[in-house]
N, C-alpha and C positions, 0 to 999 in steps of 0.2 A: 504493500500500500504506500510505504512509504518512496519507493520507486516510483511510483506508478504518479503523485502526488509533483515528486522532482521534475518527472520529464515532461507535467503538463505546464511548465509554468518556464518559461522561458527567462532567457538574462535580461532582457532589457523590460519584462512585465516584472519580475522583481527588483529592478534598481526603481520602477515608476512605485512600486507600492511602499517601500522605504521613503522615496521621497516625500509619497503622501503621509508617514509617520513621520516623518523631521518636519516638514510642515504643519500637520497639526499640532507637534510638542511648541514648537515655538507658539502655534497660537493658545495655548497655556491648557495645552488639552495633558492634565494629569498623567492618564491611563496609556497616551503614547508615549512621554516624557519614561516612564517609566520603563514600559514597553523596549526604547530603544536603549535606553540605560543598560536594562539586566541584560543584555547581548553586546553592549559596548562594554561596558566593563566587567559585569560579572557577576558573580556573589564576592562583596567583600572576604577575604580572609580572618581569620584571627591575630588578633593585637599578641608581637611576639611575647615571651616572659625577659624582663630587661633580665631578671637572674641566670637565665638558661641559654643566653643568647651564645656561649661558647661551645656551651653540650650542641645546641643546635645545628651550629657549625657542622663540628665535629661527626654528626650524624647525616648529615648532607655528604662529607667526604668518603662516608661508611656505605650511604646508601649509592651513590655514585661509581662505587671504584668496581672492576670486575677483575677475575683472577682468570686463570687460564683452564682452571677446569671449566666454568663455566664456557669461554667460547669454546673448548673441545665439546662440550653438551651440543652447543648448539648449531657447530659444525655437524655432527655426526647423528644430527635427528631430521627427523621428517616434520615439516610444517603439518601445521594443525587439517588445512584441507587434504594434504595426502591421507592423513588419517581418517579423516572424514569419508574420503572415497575407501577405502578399505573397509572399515565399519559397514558403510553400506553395501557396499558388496556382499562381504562374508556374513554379517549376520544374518541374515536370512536361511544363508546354505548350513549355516552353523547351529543356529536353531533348529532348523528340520531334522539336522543331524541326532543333536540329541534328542528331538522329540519321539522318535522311531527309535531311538535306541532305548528308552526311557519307556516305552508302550510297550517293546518288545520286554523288560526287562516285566512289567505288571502283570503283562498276560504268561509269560515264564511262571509266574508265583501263584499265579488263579487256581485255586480246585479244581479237579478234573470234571466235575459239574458244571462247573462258568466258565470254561472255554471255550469260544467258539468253536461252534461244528465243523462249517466250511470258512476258507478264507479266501473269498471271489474279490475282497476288493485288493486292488492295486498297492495302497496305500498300507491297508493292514499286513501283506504278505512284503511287502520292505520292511515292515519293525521287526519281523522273525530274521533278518539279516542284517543289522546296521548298516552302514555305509563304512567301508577303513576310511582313516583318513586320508590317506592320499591319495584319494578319489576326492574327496571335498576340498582340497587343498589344491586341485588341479581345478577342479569347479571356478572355485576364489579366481585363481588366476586366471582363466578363460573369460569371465565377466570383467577382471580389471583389464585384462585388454584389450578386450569389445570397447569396455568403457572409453579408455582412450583412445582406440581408433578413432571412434562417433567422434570425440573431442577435437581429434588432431581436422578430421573432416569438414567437420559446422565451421573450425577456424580458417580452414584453408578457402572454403567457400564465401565467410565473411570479407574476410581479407581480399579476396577474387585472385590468387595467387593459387600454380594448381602444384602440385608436387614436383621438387628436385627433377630432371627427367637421372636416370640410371646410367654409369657412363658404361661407354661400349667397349669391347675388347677382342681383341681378334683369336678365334681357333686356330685348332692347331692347321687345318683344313685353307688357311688364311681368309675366310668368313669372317663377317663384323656380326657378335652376339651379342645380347644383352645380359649383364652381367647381374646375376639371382643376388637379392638383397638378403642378406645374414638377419636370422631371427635370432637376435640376442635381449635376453630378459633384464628387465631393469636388475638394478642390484638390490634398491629397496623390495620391489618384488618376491626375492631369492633372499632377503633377509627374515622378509615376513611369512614365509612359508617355511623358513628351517625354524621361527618362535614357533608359530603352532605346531611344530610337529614336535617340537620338546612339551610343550605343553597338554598333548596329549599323551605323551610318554608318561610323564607323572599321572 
C-alpha cells in the first residue's frame, strides 16, 4: 500500500503540497506549522546528563568501533533476503517432509483395529515411506534455481538487455561450435545443503 501510495503521487505534486503546508504555516495555521516542524526537525532529543557527558562519550566510541571478527561475520554471511529466499523455498518441502514422516510414525503406533484397511490415497501411502533427505535437499535446490532463473529472466526482460551470447570455439573437425555453459552451483547453495544434511544427521 504503501508502494502503491508513492508511485501515485509524483515529485513535482509533492513539492506543490509542501508548498501549500509552508504557506498555510506562515499564515498562522497551527496544525501545518507543526505538521512541517515534526518532519523538519524531528522529535527533540533528550537534554544530555552534564554529569555523564564523558561516560557518554566514551560509549559512542564503544558503540562505534568494530573488531575484525565482526567484519569476518559479515563477510562470510548471507544477507537477510538470500535467506528469505531459502526459507521460502524449503519450508514448504520441509514441512511436508516431516509431516509424512510424522503420520507415518502415528499410524506405525495405531492398534491393529485403527489402521486403515486400504491405503488408495497418494498422500497416505508416502507417510508409510518418508522422503530421505537428499531427495528434499535436491527438491530445495531445484526450486532455488527455478527461483533465480525466473529472477535473472523478468530482469533481463526489464532491463531489455537479452543474455551474454556464448563464445564460439572451433572443433577439432575445424567447425565453429557453441560452447555448452558449465552448471556450476552457487556456493551459498552447497553451503546450505551440506547444514541440512548435518542437521538431519543429528
Amino acid at each position: 500500500m504503501l508502494a502503491l501510495l508513492r508511485a501515485s503521487i509524483s515529485d513535482e505534486e509533492m513539492v506543490a503540497i509542501i508548498r501549500m503546508l509552508v504557506e498555510k504555516a506562515l499564515a498562522r495555521d497551527v496544525n501545518a506549522a507543526k505538521l512541517l516542524l515534526s518532519y523538519k526537525l524531528g522529535k527533540p532529543a533528550p537534554a544530555p546528563n552534564p554529569d555523564q557527558i564523558d561516560r557518554d562519550e566514551w560509549e559512542h566510541y564503544q558503540s562505534d568501533a568494530i573488531n575484525l571478527e565482526q567484519v569476518q561475520h559479515v563477510l562470510g554471511s548471507l544477507p537477510s533476503k538470500v535467506g528469505n529466499d531459502i526459507a521460502r523455498a524449503a519450508l514448504p518441502i520441509m514441512t511436508d517432509a516431516r509431516k509424512e514422516a510424522l503420520a507415518g510414525q502415528l499410524v506405525k503406533n495405531l492398534p491393529e483395529s485403527q489402521k486403515p484397511a486400504k491405503t488408495t490415497d497418494v498422500a497416505t501411502a508416502r507417510t508409510q515411506k518418508p522422503a530421505p533427505i537428499q531427495s528434499v535437499i535436491r527438491r530445495v535446490e531445484m526450486t532455488l534455481l527455478a527461483r533465480a532463473r525466473e529472477t535473472r529472466r523478468a530482469r533481463s526482460q526489464t532491463e531489455g538487455s537479452l543474455d551474454e551470447p556464448i563464445p564460439n570455439r572451433k572443433s577439432k573437425l575445424g567447425l565453429k561450435v557453441k560452447a555448452k555453459p558449465k552448471k556450476i552451483k552457487p556456493e551459498w547453495l552447497r553451503q546450505t545443503a551440506r547444514r541440512m544434511q548435518k542437521n538431519s544427521s543429528r
